[in-house]
C-alpha positions in Angstrom: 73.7 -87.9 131.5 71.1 -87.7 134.1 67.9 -86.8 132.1 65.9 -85.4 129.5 63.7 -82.9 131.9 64.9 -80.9 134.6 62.9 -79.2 137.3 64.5 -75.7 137.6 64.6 -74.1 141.1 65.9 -70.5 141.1 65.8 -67.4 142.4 64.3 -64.1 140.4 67.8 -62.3 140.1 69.9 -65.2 139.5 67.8 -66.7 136.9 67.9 -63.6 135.2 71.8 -63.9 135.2 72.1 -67.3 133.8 69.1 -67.6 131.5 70.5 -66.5 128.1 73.7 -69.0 128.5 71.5 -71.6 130.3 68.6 -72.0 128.3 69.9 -72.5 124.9 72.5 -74.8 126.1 69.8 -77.1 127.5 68.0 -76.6 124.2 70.8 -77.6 122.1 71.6 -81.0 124.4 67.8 -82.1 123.9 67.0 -81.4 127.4 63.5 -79.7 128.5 63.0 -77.9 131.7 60.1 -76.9 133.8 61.0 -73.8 136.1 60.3 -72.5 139.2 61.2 -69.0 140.8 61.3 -69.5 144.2 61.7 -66.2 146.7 60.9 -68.0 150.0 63.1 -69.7 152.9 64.6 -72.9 152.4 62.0 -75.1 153.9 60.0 -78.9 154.1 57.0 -77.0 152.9 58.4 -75.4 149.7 60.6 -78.3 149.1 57.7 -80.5 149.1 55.3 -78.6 147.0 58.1 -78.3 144.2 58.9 -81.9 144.7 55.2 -82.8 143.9 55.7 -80.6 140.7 59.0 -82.2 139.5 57.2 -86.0 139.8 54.3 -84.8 138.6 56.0 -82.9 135.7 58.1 -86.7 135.1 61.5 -84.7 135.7 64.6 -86.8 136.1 67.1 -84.7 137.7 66.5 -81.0 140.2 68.6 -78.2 139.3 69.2 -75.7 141.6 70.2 -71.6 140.6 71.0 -69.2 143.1 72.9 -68.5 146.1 72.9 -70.7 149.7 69.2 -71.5 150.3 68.2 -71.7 146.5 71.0 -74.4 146.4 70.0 -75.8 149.8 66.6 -75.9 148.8 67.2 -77.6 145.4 69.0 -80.5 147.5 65.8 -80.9 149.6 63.7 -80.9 146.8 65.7 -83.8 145.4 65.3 -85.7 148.2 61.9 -85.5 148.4 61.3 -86.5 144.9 63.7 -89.2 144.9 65.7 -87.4 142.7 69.7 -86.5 142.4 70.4 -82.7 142.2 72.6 -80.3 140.1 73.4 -76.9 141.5 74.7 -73.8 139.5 75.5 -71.3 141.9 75.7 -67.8 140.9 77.7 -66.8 143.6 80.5 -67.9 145.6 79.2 -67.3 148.7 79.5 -70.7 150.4 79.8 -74.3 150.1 75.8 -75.1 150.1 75.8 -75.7 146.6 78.5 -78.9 147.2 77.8 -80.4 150.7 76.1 -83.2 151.5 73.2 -81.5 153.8 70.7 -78.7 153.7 69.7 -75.8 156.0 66.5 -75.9 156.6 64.3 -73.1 157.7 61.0 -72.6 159.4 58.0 -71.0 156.4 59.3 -67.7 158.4 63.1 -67.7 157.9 63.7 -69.4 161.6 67.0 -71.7 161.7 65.2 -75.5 162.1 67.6 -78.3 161.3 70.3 -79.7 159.1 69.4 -82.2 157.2 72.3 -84.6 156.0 71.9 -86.7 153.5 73.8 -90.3 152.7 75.0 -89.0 149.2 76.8 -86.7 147.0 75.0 -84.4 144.6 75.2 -84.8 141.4 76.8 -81.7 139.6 78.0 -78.0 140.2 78.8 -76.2 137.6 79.6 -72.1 138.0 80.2 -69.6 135.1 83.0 -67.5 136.1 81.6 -64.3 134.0 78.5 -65.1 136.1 80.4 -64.6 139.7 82.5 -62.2 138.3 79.9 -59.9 138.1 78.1 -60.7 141.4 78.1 -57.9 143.8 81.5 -58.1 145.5 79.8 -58.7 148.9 78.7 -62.6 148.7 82.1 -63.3 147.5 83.6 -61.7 150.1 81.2 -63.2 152.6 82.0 -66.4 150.9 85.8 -65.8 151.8 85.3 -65.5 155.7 82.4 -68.6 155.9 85.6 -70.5 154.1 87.9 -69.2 156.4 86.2 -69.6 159.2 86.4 -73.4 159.0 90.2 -73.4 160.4 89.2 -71.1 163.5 86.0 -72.9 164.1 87.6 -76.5 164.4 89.5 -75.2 166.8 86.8 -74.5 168.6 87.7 -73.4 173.0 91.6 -74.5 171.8 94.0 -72.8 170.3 95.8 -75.7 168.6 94.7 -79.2 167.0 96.8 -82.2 167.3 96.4 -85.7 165.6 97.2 -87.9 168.8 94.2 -86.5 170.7 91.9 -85.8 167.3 89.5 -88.1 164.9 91.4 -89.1 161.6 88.5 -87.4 159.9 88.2 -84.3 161.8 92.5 -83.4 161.6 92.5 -84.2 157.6 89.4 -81.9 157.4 91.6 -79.6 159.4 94.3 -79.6 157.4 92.2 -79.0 154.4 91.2 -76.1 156.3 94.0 -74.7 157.0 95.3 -75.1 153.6 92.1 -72.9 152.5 92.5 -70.1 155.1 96.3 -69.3 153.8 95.5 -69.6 150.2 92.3 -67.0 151.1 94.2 -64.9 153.1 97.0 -64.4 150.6 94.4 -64.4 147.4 91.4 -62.9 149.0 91.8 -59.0 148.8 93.1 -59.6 145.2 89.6 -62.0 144.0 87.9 -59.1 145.3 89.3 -56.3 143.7 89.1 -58.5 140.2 85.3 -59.2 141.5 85.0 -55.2 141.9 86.4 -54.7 138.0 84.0 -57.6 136.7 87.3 -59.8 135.5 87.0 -63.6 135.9 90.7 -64.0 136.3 92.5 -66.8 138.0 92.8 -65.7 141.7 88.8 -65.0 141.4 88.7 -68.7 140.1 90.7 -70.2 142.7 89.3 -68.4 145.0 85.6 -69.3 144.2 86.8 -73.0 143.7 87.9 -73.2 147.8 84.7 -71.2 149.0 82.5 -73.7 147.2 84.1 -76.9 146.4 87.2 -77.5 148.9 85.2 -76.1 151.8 82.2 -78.3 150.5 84.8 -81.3 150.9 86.0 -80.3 154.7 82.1 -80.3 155.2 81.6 -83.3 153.5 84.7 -85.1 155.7 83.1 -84.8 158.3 79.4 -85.3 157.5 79.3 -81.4 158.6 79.3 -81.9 162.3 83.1 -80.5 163.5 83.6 -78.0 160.6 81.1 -75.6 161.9 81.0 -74.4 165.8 80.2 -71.1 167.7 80.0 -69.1 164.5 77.8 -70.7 162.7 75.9 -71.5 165.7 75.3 -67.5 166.3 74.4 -67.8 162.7 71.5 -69.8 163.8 70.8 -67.8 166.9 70.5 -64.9 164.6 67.8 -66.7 162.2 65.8 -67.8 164.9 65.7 -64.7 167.0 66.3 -62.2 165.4 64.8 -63.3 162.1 63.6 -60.1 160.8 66.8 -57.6 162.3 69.3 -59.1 160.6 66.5 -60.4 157.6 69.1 -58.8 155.0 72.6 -60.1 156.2 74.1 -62.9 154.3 75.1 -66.0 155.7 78.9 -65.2 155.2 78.6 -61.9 157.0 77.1 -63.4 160.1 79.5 -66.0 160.2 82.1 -63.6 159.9 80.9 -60.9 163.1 80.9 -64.4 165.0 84.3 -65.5 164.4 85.7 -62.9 166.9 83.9 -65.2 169.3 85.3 -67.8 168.3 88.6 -66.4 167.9 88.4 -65.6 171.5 86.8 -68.8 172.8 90.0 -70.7 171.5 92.3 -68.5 173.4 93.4 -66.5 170.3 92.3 -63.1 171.3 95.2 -61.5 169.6 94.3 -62.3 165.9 91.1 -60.3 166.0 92.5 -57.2 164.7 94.1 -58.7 161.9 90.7 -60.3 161.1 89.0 -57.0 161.6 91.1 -55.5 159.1 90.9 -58.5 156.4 87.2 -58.2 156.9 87.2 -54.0 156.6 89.4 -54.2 153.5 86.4 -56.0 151.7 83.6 -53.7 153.3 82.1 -56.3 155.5 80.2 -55.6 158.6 82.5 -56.0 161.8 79.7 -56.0 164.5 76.1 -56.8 165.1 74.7 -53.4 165.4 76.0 -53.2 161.8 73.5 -56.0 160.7 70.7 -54.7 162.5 70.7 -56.4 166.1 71.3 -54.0 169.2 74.1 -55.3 171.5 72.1 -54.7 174.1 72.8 -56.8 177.4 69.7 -59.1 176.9 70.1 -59.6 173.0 73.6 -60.8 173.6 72.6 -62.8 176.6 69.7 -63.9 174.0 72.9 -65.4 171.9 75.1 -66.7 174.5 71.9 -68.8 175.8 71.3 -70.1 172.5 75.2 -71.2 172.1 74.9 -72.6 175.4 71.8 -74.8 174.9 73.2 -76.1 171.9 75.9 -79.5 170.8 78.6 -76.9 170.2 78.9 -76.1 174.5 79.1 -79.3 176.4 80.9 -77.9 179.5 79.6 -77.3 183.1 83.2 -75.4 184.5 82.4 -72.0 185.7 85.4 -70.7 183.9 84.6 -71.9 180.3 81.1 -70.2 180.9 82.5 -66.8 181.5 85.0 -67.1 179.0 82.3 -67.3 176.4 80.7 -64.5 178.1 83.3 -62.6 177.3 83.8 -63.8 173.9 80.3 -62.9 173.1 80.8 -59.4 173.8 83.7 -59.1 171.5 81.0 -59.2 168.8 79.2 -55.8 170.4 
């Protein structure tokens, strides 16, 4: 339906995984491809380059394979070229694949900007034998970046109301919420079935929320008030300390920043219960455990950055310090 020729973006590994399904399908619908392996950062000069290939190669349509910045990229690429954009991720690590924006890096893996577009994308379209197989930990990073929508709307509160709340922002709530129990209550169990290689139903559901319902929450609110202080230290974290923390996931940052968060809304007491969720699926619980000292200045380095950015607008003293603290509780 939306082409002949297809510009395929992908990463080494994950091309690998989908190839022998993916090729002869395309094949047998009439459809040619042009691919390219991509192994760098999600970024305007790489999307640019491939998006002179895809109109130069006459390709109607981009197809992304891959995890979080192969998908990102894919959607970048598209927009550049003037093209729409099918993802198939090959894990379900996050909602990239589905939202309505991409990350977008510096050449050198540096956080630069998120780039929201006007417009859905076309297509994604995930093989359960593929994530089935997946190592377990992008799906379980997946898990805590969907869960950590609830905690992060919350964001310095430890309770949202509609009376005092945007129409858009309390029904993306809700959504998250929803999520977060269902994950909670299905999580441990789509992992274990991830750790047997069995694409069974709570692995399905499961992989549907990370990447498709959270992609709506993001989507609901043009990805501005689903994502605070966590996945702002996730952007701390690729812009300084790029090459420490060069081989932790997206999921698992977000994840060592929610007990920030957790704290910052005044909800101290459900770290532990996070902690364990998180040990249960052999995440990292800390940011020594991804490579960053907590040394006094490297966590100073972070609470800056939160500081300086949309997600801190206040100028009382009291909030200040209470981040202070809540920083620490990732050490």
């Amino acid at each position: 339906r939306r082409g002949h020729k297809m510009l395929i973006v992908a990463g080494p590994r994950s091309w690998d995984v989908v190839k022998d399904e993916l090729v002869p399908s395309m094949k047998a619908a009439g459809v040619d491809f042009q691919l390219e392996i991509y192994t760098g950062w999600c970024c305007f000069e790489g999307a640019q380059e491939l998006a002179d290939k895809a109109k130069a190669a006459g390709c109607d349509e981009i197809v992304g394979v891959g995890g979080g910045k192969i998908t990102d990229l894919a959607k970048a690429v598209g927009e550049l070229a003037g093209l729409g954009t099918i993802n198939v991720p090959t894990s379900a690590s996050c909602c990239a694949p589905f939202t309505c924006m991409s990350v977008m890096y510096t050449a050198e893996g540096g956080k630069l900007k998120s780039w929201r577009f006007d417009h859905e994308i076309d297509g994604v379209y995930m093989d359960m034998d593929v994530i089935a197989a997946c190592p377990i930990r992008y799906n379980a990073a997946g898990i805590l970046d969907a869960m950590a929508k609830k905690i992060e709307m919350l964001n310095g509160q430890p309770e949202m109301h509609l009376d005092d709340t945007p129409i858009d922002v309390f029904s993306a709530y809700n959504m998250a919420a929803f999520t977060y129990d269902i994950l909670a209550k299905e999580g441990l169990q789509a992992i274990e079935d991830n750790r047997a290689g069995k694409p069974t139903k709570v692995l399905t559901d499961v992989a549907f929320l990370n990447v498709i319902t959270t992609g709506v929450i993001a989507n609901t609110t043009k990805s501005f008030r689903q994502s605070e202080l966590a996945h702002v230290i996730y952007d701390g974290v690729r812009t300084h300390f790029t090459h420490e923390a060069a081989e932790a996931i997206h999921g698992e940052i977000v994840a060592i920043g929610l007990f920030c968060q957790l704290y910052f809304n005044g909800l101290k007491d459900k770290e532990d219960e996070l902690r364990e969720f998180m040990r249960k699926m052999d995440l990292p619980l800390t940011l020594g455990e991804i490579g960053i000292e907590p040394t006094e200045e490297n966590l100073m380095t972070i609470e800056e950055y939160i500081v300086n950015s949309r997600h801190y607008n206040s100028d009382d003293p009291a909030d200040r310090q209470r981040l202070h603290e809540a920083v620490l509780e990732m050490a």
